[in-house]
Every structure is written in C-alpha cells, then in structure tokens.
Steps between C-alpha positions, in 0.01 A plus 500: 500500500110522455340476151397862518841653651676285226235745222547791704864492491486389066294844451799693763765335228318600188735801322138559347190460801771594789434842385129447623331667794484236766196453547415448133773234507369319778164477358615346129694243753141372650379524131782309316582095392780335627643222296746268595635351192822215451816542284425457126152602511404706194298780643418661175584459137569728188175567338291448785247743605593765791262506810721453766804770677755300685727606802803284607433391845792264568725276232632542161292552196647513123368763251621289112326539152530192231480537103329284266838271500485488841778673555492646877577887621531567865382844564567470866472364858274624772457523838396609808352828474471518119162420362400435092218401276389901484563566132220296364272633773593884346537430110230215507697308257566155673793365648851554311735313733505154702535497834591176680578474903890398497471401878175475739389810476171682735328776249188753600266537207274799407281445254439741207160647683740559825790631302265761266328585823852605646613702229182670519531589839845578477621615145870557585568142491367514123792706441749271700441242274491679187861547617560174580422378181701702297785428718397112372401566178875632480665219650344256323568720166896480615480104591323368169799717318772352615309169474482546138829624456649191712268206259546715193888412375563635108693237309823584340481662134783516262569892345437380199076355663385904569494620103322171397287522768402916436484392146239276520271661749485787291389315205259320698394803651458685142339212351207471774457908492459468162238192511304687795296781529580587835875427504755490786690829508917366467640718754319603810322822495570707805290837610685809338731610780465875426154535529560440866626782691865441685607677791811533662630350807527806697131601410377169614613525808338859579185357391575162758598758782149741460272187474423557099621203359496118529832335349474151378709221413430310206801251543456117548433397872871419631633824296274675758619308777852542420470885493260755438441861544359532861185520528394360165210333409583130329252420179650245343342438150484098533237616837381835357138416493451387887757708677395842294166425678657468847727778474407769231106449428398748722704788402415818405554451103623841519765453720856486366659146443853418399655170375820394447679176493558485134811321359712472193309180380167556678285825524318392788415889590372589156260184535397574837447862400313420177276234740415800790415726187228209388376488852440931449785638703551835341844585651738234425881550451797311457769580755805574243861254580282286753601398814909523409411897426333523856775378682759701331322741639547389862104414544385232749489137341421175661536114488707186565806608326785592759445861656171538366303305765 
C-alpha cells in the first residue's frame, strides 16, 4: 500500500474526520505529515506546548500521566483510527499527558494552522471533540480515583485513638482561630439547602419530557457510570470548572436545571446547585430523594450495574 492510500485510509478510520465530505478528506491527506516513529519514542511530554493533532495510522500508542514522584497513570492505549493531541490545540493550555509509541507506530500530523483551519471550515467537528473530551476528562476522573484509593491504605486505630485524636484537633483548631484574624471555620459550611427550590420526581420528569429542563448529576465520576438517571448530564465537582464549559456554558441561564446525586455524607447536589447559582443560573432546583426516588418511580436509569446497561 502507497504512502497516500495508507493516509487516505487513516482519515476513512478516524471516528472524528471519517465524518468528512470526501473530498475535503482527500485534500488534508495531500496536506498532512507522515511520521514513522520506533517503539519507546516519546512523542510528546506533560507540559509541553500543543501545536500538533495526531491520527493513529498503524501501531500502538500509550496515552499515561506521571506525578512529581514519578509515579505513572495509564490513561489508555490507541490505535488505528483513534487520533489525540487535540485538547491543548482547543484549551491552549499545553500538553497534560505523555504519549510514547508502545510498538512502531506510522502517525499523520496536522499542525495547529491545519487543524484551526479545519474547524473553521467545518465547525461540527468542534463539537465532536468537545464530546470527546468530556468522555476523557471522565475517565481519567474515574482512573486517578481508584488509583488513590488503591496507594492510599488507613492504618489501624485503636477505639480508644478517635476521642484523643477529636480532642486535640479541636484545641488546635480553637487555639489558631483564636490567634488569627481570619480563622478556619471548624465544621464545613455548606449552602443553606432551603433556599434552593426542590421538586419532585414526578415534576422533573414532565419538565425532561417537554424539553424545559436539564437534569444533572453531581455524583463522583464512577457513581455516574454505575447508574444514573437517563439522560443526565455528569458535573462532577472535582471537574466542574472545564466540563461546565463543555457542556452547560452555553445555556440559556433561564432554562431550568436540576441536580441530584446528593448522599447521606456528601451534598454533592446542594454544591453543584450553589456553584450553577454563582455562574447566574436563575432556575436551579434540587430533585427531592435523588436518583433512588426516580426509580421508585419506574423512570429510565442507566449504567454498568446489571439491567441498567
């Protein structure tokens, strides 16, 4: 197979450009790079600046992060078909992954004048990868979780450790308060729960059946994934900032938005809600019981737990 059939048929593959008119495709393949490159090679690094959109040609290529201890996340593993390096090219923050070729891998490379030209031309594919990299912003929300949960390991207190323990941080806690000005507040002060409007269930899902209402989760990433309500938005707070630009930004601030996803240890809805208010939604409710009151009701939910897929 030819250089340019072997580009022709990367752009064909692409979930993303195989959506492109033909003849638009065939003329970015006479316009793009072709790099060959051998296992190992570091094709970009965390922190690096963004100005080049990568498509999976042929090969393997691993998506990882690494922390200051050098510590090492895999994200994931491309290939053929699946392309990357596009969210630095649409934030303009640089790079927040490594990528490394695993085997030999052949890559076509836009760069960032090709790519902006492209979304210009064609702004669809903007909102392909917006969705793209929530899915990913999601994913890697759910994998650095359980990464913590698996190196964090809570060593073995006695009943008699927990009252010292409360003892003494509230003294210490009472003694700086009472040295500073500015203080630390000893218990953690939430938004006032009824000066947010609930509504039921049942309403809720009149409002989701005439268009008049988005419904959001506020739950933790794999909480989402495990079940939702169906057709839910997910906003988890640890990602609030990016993905309320990729998914709720451009709403009418009007328009009616419900959360739920609160639990008996974490108000994740009444945070979310109290966060939307800041960013001037006017009609913001709390959806009363959460998602165990919708499905009592018999409304759609769905997820990775068994009959909910």
């Amino acid at each position: 197979m030819s250089d340019k059939e072997s580009r022709k048929n990367g752009f064909s593959d692409s979930s993303i450009f195989g959506a492109l008119p033909q003849e638009k495709r065939d003329e970015i393949t006479q316009a793009v790079e072709t790099r060959l490159v051998a296992p190992g090679t570091i094709i970009f690094r965390q922190g690096d600046p963004g100005d080049s959109f990568y498509i999976v040609n042929s090969g393997k290529i691993r998506v990882f992060r690494r922390d200051k201890e050098g510590m090492e996340t895999d994200l994931s593993i491309l290939g053929p078909g699946d392309c990357f390096g596009e969210m630095s090219l649409l934030t303009g923050e640089p790079r927040s992954a490594n990528v490394e070729a695993v085997e030999e891998s052949r890559l076509m490379v836009l760069s960032k004048e090709q790519f902006d030209r492209i979304l210009k031309d064609y702004p669809d594919l903007s909102l392909a990868f917006v969705k793209q990299m929530s899915r990913w912003l999601l994913r890697d929300e759910k994998l650095i979780e359980v990464e913590a949960q698996q190196a964090y390991r809570a060593p073995r207190l006695a009943w008699f450790d927990f009252p010292l323990l409360i003892g003494v941080s509230l003294v210490l806690a009472i003694v700086f308060n009472q040295s500073n000005p500015n203080g630390i507040p000893l218990f953690p002060k939430f938004p006032d729960r009824k000066s947010i409007p609930a509504v039921s269930p049942t309403a809720a899902m009149e409002e989701l059946k005439r268009g008049e209402s988005i419904i959001v989760d506020a739950g933790p990433a794999n909480f989402y994934e495990q079940k939702h309500i169906k057709g839910s938005v997910s906003l988890p707070l640890s990602v609030f900032d990016i993905l309320y630009m990729m998914t709720l930004a451009g709403e009418d601030k009007g328009k009616k938005i419900v959360v739920y996803g609160g639990t008996i240890s974490k108000p994740y809805d009444l945070e979310l809600a109290d966060k939307l208010i800041l960013r001037g939604h006017k009609n913001v409710s709390i959806m009363e019981g959460g998602l165990s009151a919708w499905e009592e009701k018999g409304y759609p939910v769905e997820g990775q737990e068994k009959g909910h897929k």
